[in-house]
C-alpha positions as a Markdown table, in Angstrom:
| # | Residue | x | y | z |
|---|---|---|---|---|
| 1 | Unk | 159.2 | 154.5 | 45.7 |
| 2 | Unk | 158.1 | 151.2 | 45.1 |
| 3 | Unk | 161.4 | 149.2 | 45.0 |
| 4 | Unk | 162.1 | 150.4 | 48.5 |
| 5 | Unk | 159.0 | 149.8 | 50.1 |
| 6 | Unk | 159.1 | 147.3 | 53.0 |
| 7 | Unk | 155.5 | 147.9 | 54.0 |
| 8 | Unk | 153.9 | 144.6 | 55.4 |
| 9 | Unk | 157.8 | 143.4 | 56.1 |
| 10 | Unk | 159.4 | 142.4 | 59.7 |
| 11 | Unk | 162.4 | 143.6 | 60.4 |
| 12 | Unk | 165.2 | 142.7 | 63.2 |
| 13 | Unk | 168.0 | 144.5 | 63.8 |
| 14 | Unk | 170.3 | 144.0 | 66.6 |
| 15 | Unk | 172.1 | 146.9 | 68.1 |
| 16 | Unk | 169.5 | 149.3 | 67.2 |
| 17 | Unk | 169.7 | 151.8 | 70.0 |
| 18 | Unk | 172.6 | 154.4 | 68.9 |
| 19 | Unk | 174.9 | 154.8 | 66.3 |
| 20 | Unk | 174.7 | 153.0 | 62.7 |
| 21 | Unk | 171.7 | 150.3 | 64.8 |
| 22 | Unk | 169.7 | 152.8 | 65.3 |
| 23 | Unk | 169.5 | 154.7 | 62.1 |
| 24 | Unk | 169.2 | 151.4 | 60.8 |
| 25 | Unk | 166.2 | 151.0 | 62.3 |
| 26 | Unk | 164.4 | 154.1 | 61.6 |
| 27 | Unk | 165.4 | 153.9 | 58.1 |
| 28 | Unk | 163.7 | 150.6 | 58.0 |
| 29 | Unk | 160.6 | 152.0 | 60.0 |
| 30 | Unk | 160.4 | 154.7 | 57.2 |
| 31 | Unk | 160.0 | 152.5 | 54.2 |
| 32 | Unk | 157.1 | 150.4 | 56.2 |
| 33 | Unk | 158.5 | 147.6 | 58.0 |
| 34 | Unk | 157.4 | 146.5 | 61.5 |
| 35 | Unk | 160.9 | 146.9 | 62.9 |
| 36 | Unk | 162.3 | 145.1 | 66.0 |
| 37 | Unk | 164.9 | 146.7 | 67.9 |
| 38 | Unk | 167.1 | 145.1 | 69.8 |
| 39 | Unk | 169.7 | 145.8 | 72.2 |
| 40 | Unk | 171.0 | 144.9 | 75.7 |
| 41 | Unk | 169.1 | 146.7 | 78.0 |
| 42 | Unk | 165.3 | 147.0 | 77.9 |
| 43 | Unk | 164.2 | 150.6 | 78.6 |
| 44 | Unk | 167.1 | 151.7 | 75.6 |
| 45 | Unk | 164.8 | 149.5 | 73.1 |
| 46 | Unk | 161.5 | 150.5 | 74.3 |
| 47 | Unk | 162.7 | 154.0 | 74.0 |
| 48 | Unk | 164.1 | 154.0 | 71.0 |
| 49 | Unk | 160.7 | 151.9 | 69.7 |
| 50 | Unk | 158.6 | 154.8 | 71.2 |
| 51 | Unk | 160.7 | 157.6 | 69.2 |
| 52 | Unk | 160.1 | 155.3 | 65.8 |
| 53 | Unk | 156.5 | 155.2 | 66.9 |
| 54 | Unk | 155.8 | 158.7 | 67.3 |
| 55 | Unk | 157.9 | 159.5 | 64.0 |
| 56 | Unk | 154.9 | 157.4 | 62.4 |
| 57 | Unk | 156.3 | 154.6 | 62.4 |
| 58 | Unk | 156.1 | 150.6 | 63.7 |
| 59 | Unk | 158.5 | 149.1 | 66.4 |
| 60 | Unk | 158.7 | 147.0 | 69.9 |
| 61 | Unk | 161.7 | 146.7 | 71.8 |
| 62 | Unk | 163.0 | 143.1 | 72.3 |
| 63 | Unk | 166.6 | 143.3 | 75.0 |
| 64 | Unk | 168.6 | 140.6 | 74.1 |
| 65 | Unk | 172.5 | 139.6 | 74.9 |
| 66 | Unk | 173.5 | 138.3 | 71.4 |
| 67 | Unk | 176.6 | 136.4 | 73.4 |
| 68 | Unk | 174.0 | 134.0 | 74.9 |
| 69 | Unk | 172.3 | 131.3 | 72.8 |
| 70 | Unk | 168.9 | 131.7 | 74.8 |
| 71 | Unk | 168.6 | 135.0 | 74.0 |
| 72 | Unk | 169.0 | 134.9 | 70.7 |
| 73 | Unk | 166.0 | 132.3 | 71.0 |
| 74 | Unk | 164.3 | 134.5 | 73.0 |
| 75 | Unk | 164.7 | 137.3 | 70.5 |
| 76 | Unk | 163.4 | 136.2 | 67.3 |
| 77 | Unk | 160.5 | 134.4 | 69.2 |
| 78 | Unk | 159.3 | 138.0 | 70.5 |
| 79 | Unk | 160.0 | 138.8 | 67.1 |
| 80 | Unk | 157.7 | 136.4 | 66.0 |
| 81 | Unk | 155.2 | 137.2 | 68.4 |
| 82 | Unk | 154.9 | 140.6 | 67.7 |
| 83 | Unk | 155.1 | 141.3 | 64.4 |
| 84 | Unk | 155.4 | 137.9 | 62.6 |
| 85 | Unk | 157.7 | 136.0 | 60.8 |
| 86 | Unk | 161.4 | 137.7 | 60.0 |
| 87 | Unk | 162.0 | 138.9 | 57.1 |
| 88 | Unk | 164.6 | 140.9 | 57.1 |
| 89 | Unk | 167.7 | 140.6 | 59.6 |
| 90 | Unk | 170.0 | 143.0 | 60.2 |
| 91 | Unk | 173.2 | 141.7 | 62.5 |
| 92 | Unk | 174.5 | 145.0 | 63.8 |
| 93 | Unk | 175.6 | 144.4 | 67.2 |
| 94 | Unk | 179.7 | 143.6 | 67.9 |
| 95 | Unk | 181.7 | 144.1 | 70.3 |
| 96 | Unk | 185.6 | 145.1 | 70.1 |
| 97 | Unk | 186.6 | 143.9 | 73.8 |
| 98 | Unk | 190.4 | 144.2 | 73.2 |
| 99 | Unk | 192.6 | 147.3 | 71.0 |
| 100 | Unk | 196.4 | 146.2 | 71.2 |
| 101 | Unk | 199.0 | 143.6 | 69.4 |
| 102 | Unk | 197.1 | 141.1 | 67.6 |
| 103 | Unk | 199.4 | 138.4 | 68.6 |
| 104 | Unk | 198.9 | 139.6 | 72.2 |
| 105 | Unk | 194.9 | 139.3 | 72.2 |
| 106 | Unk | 193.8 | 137.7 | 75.3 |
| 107 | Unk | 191.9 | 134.4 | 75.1 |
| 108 | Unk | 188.7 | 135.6 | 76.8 |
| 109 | Unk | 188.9 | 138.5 | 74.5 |
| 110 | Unk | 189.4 | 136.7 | 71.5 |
| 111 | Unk | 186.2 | 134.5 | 72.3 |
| 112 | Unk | 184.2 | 137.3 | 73.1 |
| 113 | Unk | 185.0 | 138.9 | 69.7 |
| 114 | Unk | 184.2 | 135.7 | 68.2 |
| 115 | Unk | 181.1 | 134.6 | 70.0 |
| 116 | Unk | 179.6 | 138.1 | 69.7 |
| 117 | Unk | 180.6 | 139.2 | 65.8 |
| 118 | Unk | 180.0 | 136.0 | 64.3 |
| 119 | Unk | 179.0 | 133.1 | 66.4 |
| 120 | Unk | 175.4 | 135.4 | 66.9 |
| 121 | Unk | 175.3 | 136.5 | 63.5 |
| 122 | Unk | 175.3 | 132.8 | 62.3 |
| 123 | Unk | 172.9 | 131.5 | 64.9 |
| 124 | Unk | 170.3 | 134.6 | 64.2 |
| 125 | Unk | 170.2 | 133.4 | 60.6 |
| 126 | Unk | 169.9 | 129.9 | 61.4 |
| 127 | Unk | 167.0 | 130.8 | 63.4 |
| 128 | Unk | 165.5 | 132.9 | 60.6 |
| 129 | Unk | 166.4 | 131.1 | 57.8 |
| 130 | Unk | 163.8 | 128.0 | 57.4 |
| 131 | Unk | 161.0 | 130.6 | 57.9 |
| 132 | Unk | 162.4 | 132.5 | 55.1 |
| 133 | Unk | 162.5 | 129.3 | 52.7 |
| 134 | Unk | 158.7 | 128.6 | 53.7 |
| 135 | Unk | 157.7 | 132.3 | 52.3 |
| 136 | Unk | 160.4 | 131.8 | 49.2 |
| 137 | Unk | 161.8 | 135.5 | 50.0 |
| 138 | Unk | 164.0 | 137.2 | 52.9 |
| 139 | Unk | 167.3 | 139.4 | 52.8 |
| 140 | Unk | 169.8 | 139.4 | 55.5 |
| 141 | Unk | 172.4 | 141.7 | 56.3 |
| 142 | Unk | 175.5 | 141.8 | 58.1 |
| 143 | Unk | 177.8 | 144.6 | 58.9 |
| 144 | Unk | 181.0 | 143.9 | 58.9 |
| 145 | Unk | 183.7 | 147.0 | 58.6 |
| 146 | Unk | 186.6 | 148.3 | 56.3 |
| 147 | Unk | 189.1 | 146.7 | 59.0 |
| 148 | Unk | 187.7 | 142.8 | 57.1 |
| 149 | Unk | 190.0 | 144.1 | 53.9 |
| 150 | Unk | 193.2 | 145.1 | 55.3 |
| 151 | Unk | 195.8 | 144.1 | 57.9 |
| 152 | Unk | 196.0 | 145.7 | 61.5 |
| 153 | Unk | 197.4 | 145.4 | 64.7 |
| 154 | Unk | 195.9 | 146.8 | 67.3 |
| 155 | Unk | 192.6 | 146.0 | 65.8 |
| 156 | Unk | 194.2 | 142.9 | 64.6 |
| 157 | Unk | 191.2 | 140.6 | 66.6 |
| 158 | Unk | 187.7 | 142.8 | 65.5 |
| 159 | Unk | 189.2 | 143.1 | 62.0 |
| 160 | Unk | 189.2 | 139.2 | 61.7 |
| 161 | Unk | 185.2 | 138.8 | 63.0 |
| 162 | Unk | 184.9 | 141.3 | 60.5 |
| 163 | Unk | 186.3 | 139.4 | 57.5 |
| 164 | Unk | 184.6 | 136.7 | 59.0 |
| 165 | Unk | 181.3 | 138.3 | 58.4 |
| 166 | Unk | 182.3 | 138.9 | 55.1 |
| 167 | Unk | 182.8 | 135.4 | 54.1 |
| 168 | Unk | 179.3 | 134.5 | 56.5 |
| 169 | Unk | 177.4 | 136.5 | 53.8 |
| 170 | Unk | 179.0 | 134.4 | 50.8 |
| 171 | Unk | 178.0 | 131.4 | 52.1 |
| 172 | Unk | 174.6 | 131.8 | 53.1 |
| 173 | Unk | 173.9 | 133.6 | 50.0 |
| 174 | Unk | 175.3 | 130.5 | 47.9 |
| 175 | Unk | 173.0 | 128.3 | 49.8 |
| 176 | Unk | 170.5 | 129.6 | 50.7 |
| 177 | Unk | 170.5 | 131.6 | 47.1 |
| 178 | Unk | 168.1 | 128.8 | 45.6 |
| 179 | Unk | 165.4 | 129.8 | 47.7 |
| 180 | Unk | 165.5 | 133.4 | 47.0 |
| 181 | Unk | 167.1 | 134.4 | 50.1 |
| 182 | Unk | 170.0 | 137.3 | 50.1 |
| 183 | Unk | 172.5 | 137.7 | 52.2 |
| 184 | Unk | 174.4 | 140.9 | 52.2 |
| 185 | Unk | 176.9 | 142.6 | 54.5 |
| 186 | Unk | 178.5 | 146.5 | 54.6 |
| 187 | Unk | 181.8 | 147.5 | 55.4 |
| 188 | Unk | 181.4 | 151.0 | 57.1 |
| 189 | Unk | 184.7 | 152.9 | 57.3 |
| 190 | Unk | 185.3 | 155.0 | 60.3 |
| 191 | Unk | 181.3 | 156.5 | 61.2 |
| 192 | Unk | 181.0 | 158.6 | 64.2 |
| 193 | Unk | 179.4 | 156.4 | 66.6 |
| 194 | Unk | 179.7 | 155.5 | 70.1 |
| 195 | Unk | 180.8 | 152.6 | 69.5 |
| 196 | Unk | 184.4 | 153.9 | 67.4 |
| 197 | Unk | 184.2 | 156.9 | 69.8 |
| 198 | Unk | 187.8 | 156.5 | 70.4 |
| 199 | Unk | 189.2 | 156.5 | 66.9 |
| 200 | Unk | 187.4 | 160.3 | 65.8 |
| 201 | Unk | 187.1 | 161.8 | 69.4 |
| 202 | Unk | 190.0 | 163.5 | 69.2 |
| 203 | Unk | 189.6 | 166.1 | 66.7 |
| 204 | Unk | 192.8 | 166.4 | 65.0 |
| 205 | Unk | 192.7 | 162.7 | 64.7 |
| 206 | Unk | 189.4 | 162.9 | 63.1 |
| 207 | Unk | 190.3 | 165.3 | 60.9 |
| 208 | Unk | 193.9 | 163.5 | 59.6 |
| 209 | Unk | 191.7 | 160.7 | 59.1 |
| 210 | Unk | 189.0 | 162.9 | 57.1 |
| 211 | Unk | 192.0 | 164.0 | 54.8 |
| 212 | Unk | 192.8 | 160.8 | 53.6 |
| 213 | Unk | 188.9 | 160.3 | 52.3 |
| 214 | Unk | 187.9 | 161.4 | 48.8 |
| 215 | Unk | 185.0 | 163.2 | 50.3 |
| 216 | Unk | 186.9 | 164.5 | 52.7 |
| 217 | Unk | 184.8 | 163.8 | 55.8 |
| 218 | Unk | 184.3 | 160.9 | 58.5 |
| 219 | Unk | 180.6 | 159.1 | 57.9 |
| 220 | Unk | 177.7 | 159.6 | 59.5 |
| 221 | Unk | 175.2 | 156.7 | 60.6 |
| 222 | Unk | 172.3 | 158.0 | 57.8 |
| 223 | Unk | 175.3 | 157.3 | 55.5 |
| 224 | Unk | 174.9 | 153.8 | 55.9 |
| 225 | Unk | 171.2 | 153.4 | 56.9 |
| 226 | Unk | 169.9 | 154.2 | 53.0 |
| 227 | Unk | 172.3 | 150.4 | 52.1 |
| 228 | Unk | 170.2 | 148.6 | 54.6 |
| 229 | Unk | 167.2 | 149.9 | 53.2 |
| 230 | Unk | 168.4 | 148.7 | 49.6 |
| 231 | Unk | 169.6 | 145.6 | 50.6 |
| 232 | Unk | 166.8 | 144.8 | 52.4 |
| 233 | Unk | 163.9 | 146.1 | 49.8 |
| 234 | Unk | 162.9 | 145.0 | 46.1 |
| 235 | Unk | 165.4 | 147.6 | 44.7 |
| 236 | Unk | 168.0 | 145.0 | 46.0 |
| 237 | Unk | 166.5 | 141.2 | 44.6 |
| 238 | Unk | 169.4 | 140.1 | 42.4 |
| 239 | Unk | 172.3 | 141.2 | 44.8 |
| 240 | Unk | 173.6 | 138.5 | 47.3 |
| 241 | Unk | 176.8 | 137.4 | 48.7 |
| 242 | Unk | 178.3 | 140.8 | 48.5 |
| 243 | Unk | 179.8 | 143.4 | 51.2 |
| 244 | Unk | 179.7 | 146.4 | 50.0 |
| 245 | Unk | 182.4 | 148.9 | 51.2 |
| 246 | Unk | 180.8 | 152.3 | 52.2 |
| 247 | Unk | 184.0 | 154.6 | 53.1 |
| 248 | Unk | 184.0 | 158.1 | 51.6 |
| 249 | Unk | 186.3 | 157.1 | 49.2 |
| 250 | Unk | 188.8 | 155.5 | 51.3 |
| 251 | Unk | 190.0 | 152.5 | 49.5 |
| 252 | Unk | 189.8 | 154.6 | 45.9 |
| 253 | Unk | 192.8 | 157.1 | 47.2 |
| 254 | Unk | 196.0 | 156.5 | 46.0 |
């Protein structure tokens, strides 16, 4: 499959250690890249680098706290280190510190969201970016949700990182486009993950949810894993500046 091959390719991804991160990550690991994960705490990313490893793959762990500007230094100079210059970076991690009135979002809250869904996703390309226009090729992605295209309340504050991200990718792809550098995000719909544990635990919830997708079912993490892969291979060089919305069907419904 030569148009998804990423042999010979680095790859970071932040918040590779569970949910959509991690399959991220192993997807990436599968088509040939040397794959970074990253994460907050150390022995998660080694781990989940060992379990890439003995699936035949190529990984290190790198811990990093996106919210902090050092680490993000830190990160994509282990990156470096290890496996060479980036070439493809995946901005996974978020955080969603506050569920509740919009209106009524608390200011640390509201600058956590920020720092942490955008802030680090603009600073990680920053960082990656001029090695990316010295090779003439790179692809990031960002993933950004199906909360960025409609109004909420009570997930009023992640919803607005979110179409945040989406306009992030638009403008790095528009300049950055000239030296054949893509940016791309995804919007996930509900995926069951740790991280949205609380909207599909419940399993009535879940499945009144379910019902209102065309497919009829909530997504998995491989559901989104095989758009990284695209985005960031061959099979994806004239697509930037585009989020593509992966929802079962969700937005199609009348």
């Amino acid at each position: 499959m030569r148009l998804f091959d990423l042999t010979d390719r680095t790859a970071l991804v932040t918040g590779a250690t569970k949910g959509i991160g991690r399959a991220i990550a192993e997807a990436l690991a599968e088509a040939g890249a040397r794959v970074v994960v990253s994460s907050r705490t150390q022995v998660d990313c080694d781990r989940v680098a060992e379990e890439i490893a003995e699936a035949g793959g190529t990984a290190t762990g790198i811990a990093a706290n996106i919210s902090k500007d050092d680490a993000l230094e830190a990160l994509v100079d282990g990156a470096e280190t290890a496996f060479g210059p980036v070439d493809v970076l995946v901005c996974n991690a978020a955080a969603n510190p506050y569920y509740g009135p919009f209106l009524d979002t608390p200011d640390e809250a509201f600058d956590k969201t920020i720092r942490t869904n955008v802030r680090a996703n603009m600073r990680l390309a920053r960082r990656v970016v001029p090695g990316m226009q010295a090779r003439r090729d790179g692809a990031i992605v960002v993933i950004s949700s199906i909360a960025a295209f409609k109004g909420s309340d009570n997930l009023g504050m992640y919803a607005l990182t979110k179409a945040a991200d989406a306009q992030l990718v638009r403008n790095l792809a528009v300049a950055y486009g000239p030296d054949n550098i893509r940016a791309n995000g995804i919007a996930p719909a509900l995926v069951r993950t740790d991280f949205a544990r609380a909207l599909w635990e419940d399993e009535a919830r879940a499945a009144r949810v379910a019902e209102t997708y065309a497919l009829k079912r909530l997504g998995e993490p491989d559901d989104i894993a095989g758009a990284a892969v695209f985005l960031a291979s061959r099979a994806g060089a004239w697509m930037t500046g585009q989020t593509l919305i992966i929802d079962g069907g969700w937005s199609v419904r009348d």
